[in-house]
N, C-alpha and C positions, 0 to 999 in steps of 0.2 A: 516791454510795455504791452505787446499783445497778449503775451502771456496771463498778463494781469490783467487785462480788460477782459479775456475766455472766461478765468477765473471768476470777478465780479461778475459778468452776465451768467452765469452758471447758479451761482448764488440766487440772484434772482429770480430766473426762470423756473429754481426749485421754490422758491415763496408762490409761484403763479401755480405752477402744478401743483402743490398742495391745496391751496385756496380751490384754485380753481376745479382740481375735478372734484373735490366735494358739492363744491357748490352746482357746478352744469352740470353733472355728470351724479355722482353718488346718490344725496339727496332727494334729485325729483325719481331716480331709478325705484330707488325705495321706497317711495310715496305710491309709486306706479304700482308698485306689487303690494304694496297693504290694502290700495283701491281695489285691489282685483281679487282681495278674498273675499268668501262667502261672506254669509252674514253670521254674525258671533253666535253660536248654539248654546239655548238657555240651560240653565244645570233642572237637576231634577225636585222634585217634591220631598223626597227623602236627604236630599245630599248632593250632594257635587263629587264628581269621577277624580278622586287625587291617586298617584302614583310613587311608586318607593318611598312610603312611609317609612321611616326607621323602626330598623328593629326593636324591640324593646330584651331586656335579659331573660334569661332560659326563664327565670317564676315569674313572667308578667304575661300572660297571654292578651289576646285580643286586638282587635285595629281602632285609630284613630275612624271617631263616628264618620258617615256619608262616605263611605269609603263605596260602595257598591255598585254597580251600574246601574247610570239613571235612567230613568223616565220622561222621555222629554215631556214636556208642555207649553202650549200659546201662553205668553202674557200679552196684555192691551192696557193692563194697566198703567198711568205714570207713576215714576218714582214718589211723587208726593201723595199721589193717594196710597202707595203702598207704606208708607210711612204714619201718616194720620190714620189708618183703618186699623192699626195693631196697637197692640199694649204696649206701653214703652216707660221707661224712666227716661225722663229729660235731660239732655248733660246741655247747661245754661256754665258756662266761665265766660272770663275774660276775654277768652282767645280763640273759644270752637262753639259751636253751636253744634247740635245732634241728638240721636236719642240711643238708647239700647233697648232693645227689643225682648220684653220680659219672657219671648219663644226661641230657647235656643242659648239665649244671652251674647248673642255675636255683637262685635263692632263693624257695624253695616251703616251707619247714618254719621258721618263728621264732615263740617264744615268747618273754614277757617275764617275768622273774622276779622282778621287782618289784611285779607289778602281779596283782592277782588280778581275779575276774571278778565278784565280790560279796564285799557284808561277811561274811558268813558265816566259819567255821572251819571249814579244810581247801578250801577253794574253789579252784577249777583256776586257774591261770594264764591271762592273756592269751594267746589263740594267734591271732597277729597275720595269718600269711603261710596259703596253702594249695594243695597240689599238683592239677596239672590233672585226676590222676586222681580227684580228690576233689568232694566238694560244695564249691559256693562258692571257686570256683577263686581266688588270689589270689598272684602271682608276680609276680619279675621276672628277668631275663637279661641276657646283655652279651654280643655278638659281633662279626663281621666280616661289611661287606657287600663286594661286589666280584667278581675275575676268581681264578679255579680253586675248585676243593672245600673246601668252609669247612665245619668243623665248624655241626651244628644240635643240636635237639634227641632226636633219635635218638644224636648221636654218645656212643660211653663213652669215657671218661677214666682217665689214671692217677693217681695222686694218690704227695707223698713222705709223707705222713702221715695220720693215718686221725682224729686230731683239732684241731677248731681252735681255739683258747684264747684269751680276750684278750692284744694288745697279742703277736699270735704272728700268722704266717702259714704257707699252705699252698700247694704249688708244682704244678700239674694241667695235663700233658700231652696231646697229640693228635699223629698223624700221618695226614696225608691217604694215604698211601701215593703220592703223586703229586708228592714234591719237596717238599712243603707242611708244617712242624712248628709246631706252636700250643700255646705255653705261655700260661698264665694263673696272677699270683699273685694267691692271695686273703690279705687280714689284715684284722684286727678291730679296732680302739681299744679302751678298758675301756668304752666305752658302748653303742654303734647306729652306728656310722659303718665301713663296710667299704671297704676299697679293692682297688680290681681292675687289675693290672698288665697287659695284654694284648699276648703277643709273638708276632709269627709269624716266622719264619725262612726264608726262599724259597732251596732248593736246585733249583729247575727252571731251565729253560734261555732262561727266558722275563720278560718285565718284567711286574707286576702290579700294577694299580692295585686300590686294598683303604682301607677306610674302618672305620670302628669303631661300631656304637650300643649303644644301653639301652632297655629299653621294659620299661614294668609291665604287666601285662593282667590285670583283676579282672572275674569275673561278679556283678552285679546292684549293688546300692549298698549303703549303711552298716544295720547293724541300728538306729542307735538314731533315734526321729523326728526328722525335721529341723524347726530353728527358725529364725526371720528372722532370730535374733543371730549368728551364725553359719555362716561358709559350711563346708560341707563337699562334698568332689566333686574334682574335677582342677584343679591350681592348675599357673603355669609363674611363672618369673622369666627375664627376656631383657631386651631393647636398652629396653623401655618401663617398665622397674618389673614387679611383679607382677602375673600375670591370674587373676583369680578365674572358671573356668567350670562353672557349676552343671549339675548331673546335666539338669534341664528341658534348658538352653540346645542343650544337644548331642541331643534328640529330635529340633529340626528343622534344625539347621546343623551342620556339618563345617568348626571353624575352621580357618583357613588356619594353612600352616608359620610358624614366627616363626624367622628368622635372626638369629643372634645371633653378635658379634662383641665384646662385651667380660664376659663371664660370665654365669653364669643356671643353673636347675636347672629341674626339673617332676616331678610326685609327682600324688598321692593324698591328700589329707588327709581324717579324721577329725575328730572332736570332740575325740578328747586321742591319738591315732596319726597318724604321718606315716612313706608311703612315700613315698622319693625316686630318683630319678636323677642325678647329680649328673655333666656333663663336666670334663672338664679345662677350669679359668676362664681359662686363657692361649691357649686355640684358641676358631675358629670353630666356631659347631654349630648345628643346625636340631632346633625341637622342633616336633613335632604331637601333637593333642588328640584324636578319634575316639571315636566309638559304633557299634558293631555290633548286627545282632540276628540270634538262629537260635531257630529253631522256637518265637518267642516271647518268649523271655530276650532280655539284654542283655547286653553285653559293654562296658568302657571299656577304652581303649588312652590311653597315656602313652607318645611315644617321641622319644629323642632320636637323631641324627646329626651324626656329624663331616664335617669335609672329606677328600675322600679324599685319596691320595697313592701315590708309582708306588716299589714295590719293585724294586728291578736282581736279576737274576739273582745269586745268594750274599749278595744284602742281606737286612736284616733290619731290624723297625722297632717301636718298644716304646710303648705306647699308655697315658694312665692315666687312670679316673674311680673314681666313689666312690656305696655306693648306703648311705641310711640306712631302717633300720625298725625305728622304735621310737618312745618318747612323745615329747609334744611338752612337754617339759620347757624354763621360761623361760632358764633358765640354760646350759643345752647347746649350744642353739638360737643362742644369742649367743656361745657360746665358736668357732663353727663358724665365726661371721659375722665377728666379728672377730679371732679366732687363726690359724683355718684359710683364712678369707679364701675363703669362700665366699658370693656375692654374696646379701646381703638372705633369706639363709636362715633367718633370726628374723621374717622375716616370713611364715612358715608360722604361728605365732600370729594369729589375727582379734583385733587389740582393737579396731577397733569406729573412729567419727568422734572419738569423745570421747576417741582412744587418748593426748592431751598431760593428761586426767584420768583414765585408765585405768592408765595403767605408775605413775605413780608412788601411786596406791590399792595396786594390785601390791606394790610393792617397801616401803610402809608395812606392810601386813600382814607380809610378810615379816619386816621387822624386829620387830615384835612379837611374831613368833613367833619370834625366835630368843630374843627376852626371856623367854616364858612358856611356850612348846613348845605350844602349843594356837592351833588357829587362829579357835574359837571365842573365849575370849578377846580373840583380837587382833581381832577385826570389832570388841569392845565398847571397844576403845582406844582404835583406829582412828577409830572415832564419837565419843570425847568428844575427839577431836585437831582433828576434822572441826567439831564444835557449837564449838570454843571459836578457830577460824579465823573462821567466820562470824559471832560472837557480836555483833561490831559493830553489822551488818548487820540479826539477830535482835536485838538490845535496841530500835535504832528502830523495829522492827516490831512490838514488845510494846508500845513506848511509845504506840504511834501505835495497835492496839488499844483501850488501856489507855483513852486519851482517847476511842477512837471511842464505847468502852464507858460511859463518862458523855454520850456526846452523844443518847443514843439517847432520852431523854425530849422533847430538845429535834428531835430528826427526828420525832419521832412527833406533834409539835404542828405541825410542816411538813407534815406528812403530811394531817392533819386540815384544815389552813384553804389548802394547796393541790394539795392529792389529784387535783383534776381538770383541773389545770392544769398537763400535764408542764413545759414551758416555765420557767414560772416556776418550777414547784418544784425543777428544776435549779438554775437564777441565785439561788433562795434558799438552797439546801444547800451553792452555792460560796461564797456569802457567809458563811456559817456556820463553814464547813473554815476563811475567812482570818480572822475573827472568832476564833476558837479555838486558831487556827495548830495544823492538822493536817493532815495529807498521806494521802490515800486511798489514795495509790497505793504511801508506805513498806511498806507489807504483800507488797507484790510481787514485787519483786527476791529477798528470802531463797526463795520457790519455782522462780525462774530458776534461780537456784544448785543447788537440790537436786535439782532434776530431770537434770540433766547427772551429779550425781555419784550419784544412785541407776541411774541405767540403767551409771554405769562398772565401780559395783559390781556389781551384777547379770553386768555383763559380765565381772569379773573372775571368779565365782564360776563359772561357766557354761562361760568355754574354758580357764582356764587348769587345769591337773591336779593343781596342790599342792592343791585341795580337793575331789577327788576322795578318798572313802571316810575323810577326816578327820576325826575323832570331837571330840565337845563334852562332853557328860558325858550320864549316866546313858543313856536310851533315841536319843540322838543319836548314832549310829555314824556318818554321813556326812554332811557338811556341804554339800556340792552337790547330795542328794537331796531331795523332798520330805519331809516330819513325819511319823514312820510313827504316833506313836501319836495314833489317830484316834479321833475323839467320835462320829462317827457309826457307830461300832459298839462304843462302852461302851468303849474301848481293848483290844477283842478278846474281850469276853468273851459279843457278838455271835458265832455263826458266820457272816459273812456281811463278803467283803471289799470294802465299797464303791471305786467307781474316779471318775474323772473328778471334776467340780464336787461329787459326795458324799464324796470323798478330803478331810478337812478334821482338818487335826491339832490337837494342844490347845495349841500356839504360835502360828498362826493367829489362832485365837479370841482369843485373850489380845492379839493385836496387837489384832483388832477392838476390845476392850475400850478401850486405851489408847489409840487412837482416837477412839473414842465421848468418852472424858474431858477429851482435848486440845481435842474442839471445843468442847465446854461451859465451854471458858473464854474463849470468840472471842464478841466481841458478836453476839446474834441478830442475822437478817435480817429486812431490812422486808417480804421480796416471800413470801408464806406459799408460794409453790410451791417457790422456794431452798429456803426453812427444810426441808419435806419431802425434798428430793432430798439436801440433805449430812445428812441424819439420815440415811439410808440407806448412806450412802457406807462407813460401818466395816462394815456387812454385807457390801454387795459388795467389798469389799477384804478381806474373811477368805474370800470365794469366790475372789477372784482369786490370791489369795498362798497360798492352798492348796497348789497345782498348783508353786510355783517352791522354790527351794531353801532348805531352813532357813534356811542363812546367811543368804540376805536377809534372811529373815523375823526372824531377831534384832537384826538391824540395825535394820529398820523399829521393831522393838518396843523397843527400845532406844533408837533416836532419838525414839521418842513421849514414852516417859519419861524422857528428859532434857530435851524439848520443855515436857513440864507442866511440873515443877521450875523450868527457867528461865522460862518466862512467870508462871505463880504469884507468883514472888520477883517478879517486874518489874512485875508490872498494879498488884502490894500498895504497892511503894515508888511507882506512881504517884500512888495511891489516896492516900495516904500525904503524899505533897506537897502535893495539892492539896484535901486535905481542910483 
């Protein structure tokens, strides 16, 4: 019996140390050191400082433009006036709001219209992208590397239309004045996915070898904390499956090119945003990862390259990729992967090791919300689909309680005439268990179970973005935020907004509670230090679950109280037999 209670409280105390030192401990550590860098260092006039550009083949010479060292300079400007003061095509859809900047041609200006930036009313839009001239630089571009004058980002452009509309494109010229004419078509899908036609047209009198790439280049990393669930930072897909490269990994290495030869992409990912690059999946192409730094700041670089190739004098050669920026919605994400046949771009989503019990928790919620349109709701379906899956598993676990909980008169007279004799009082207590025919260890398994599927939830709640800003009823406007209405400040009527382990909402508590009542129906322990430690346990588990997102925490509190109800009915009917 001890053995088994070391065992459960082990179990436990590893849920607390996971939770926990991310949350006391990781988190604010790393929040501490991002406050304490410099201030972001602006890129230059000519270009932004990128790093291991891929190489291009022995007949493609030249670098991807802005490659050079920059020049810093002051801006004072805001982003919006650097937006309205320049020439731009308008990209007006469904779904983004933004412009392209007829100087350069970069995607520097998207917003999401879907998506706002807090629950609040009247709250601004996502504004996903950001121009070099601005704070917090965030772009991306698509050019030509290779032999004659290639448009950069200095060059201006003509354009045949001044806006760009879903499921429309837009046709933007250049002439090098040297033989050299550079069309580019842009078009949009009704979602996030753009495609970029790239033409050049060689009227010189000479053969040119010319290559195509894509590069993102963002300053500094993501606003929101980073958590161990979670990657967010520079992702690629090539010849190995997906690579996840965390912001850390690239402070001291400089991955190597990855050559790729049967599809692949590389991005940016966020917690619910994803920029991409995307080549054409039927060529060859080389991606590189990169971190820079100027006067302090940080810079990341994302870029891809093709294989070059040799234009003839009056040839001409048409080139095509595709760049997405926008959320990382389950269902797009997979239309991309397997409609548009774009390799493993659904795996821009992290589900996690548990992901063969993650996607389908996923796609259960889902379905319950297309039953009840609430996705609070659906966690509490979700959960009685989930207790009456396992219920097998929990009825022998009740049963075998149930019995434990009558034996305890007769362990506590083992306990008395051989207390001092580990040894035997072991070989007596198994005699006992076969004498009674009970199993210590039934209790077990139903925690194996639960623990894989509460961290899948967790994880579902946490990357995917349909529970993002999802309302439950009355003061639960988001379901992937923590519990705003908090006890330790009277639900506000404190002036005084506690943070961190003092952030404790009145769903919390209440799980504590239900908690506190499920154990009290668990035979005590024999070892009086146990007994102290899981009395303790719904305390620290209303600190711990404070800090994570309602959803869970209704879950938890929901699974308790379906927990008591089912043990209750089962310890009674054992009671009941054997009485």
């Amino acid at each position: 019996m001890e053995e088994n209670r070391n065992f459960i409280l082990a179990i436990v105390l590893t849920i607390v140390i996971l939770f926990g030192w991310e949350y006391f401990y990781g988190a604010p550590q790393r929040e501490a050191e991002e406050q304490a860098l410099p201030e972001q260092a602006m890129p230059s006039e000519q270009g932004e400082v990128a790093a291991g550009v891929p190489e291009m083949n022995a007949d493609v010479g030249g670098t991807i433009p802005g490659m050079a060292a920059p020049v810093v300079r002051e801006f004072s400007e805001s982003r919006e006036n650097v937006v309205t003061a320049r020439n731009n095509v308008v990209i007006d859809s469904a779904r983004i709001k933004g412009t392209i900047n007829l100087k350069g041609l970069r995607f520097d200006d998207v917003s999401l219209k879907d998506y706002h930036q807090t629950v609040e009313e009247n709250s601004p839009i996502v504004t996903l992208l950001n121009p070099s001239e601005a704070a917090k630089a965030y772009f991306a571009e698509f050019g030509w590397i290779g032999d004659g004058k290639r448009p950069d980002a200095n060059s201006v452009w003509t354009a045949d239309k001044t806006v760009l509309s879903d499921n429309d494109s837009v046709t933007f010229s250049w002439d090098n004045g040297e033989g050299l004419i550079f069309n580019r078509e842009i078009s949009l899908d009704k979602d996030y996915m753009f495609t970029v036609k790239q033409r050049v047209q060689n009227n010189s009198v000479e053969s040119l070898a010319m290559a195509t790439y894509g590069r993102i280049y963002r300053e500094g990393r993501s606003d929101s904390p980073p958590l161990f669930i979670l990657h967010e930072g520079p992702i690629r897909v090539g010849s190995d499956g997906k690579e996840e490269i965390s912001y850390k990994d690239l402070e001291d290495d400089t991955y190597p090119a990855d050559e790729v030869e049967d599809g692949g992409w590389a991005g940016i990912t966020d917690k619910n945003w994803l920029v991409a690059v995307i080549p054409n999946q039927e060529e060859g192409f080389t991606t590189n990862v990169s971190r820079t730094e100027q006067n302090g700041g940080e810079q990341f670089h994302v870029n891809f390259a093709t294989n070059g190739v040799n234009i003839p004098p009056g040839g001409n050669i048409e080139k095509t990729a595709r760049f997405f920026a926008g959320a990382k919605e389950v269902g797009l994400l997979e239309h991309y992967t397997e409609d548009e046949g774009i390799k493993m771009f659904d795996y821009a989503i992290d589900w996690g090791w548990f992901y063969f019990i993650t996607k389908p928790i996923y796609f259960g919620l889902h379905f319950f919300y297309g039953i009840v349109g609430n996705f609070g709701i659906a966690i509490l379906l979700l959960t009685v689909v989930v207790k009456a899956i396992l219920f097998p598993m929990a009825n022998k676990q009740y049963e075998s309680m149930g019995k434990m909980k009558k034996l305890q008169p007769k362990m506590q007279k083992l306990k008395e005439k051989y207390g001092d004799d580990r040894a035997r009082m072991q070989q007596e207590t198994m005699k006992l268990y076969q004498e009674e025919k009970v199993n210590p260890l039934a209790s077990c398994l139903p925690i194996f179970i639960q623990i894989p599927i509460f961290f899948s939830l967790y994880k579902v709640l946490y990357v995917t973005i349909d529970m993002r800003q999802a309302p439950f009823f009355g003061w639960i406007k988001d379901l992937s935020a923590p519990d705003p209405m908090l006890v330790t400040n009277l639900f506000g009527l404190i002036p005084w907004e506690p943070t961190g382990f003092l952030a404790i909402g009145i769903l919390p508590v209440f799980m504590g509670v239900t908690m506190y009542f499920q154990q009290k129906l668990n035979p005590p322990m024999q070892d009086p230090v146990q007994q102290k430690i899981f009395a303790f346990m719904p305390i620290i588990f209303t600190f711990i679950l404070a800090g994570f997102s309602v959803g869970l925490v209704i879950y938890w509190t929901w699974n308790n109280i379906l927990t008591i109800c089912q043990q209750w009915v089962i310890m009674r009917r054992v009671a009941a037999k054997e009485a």
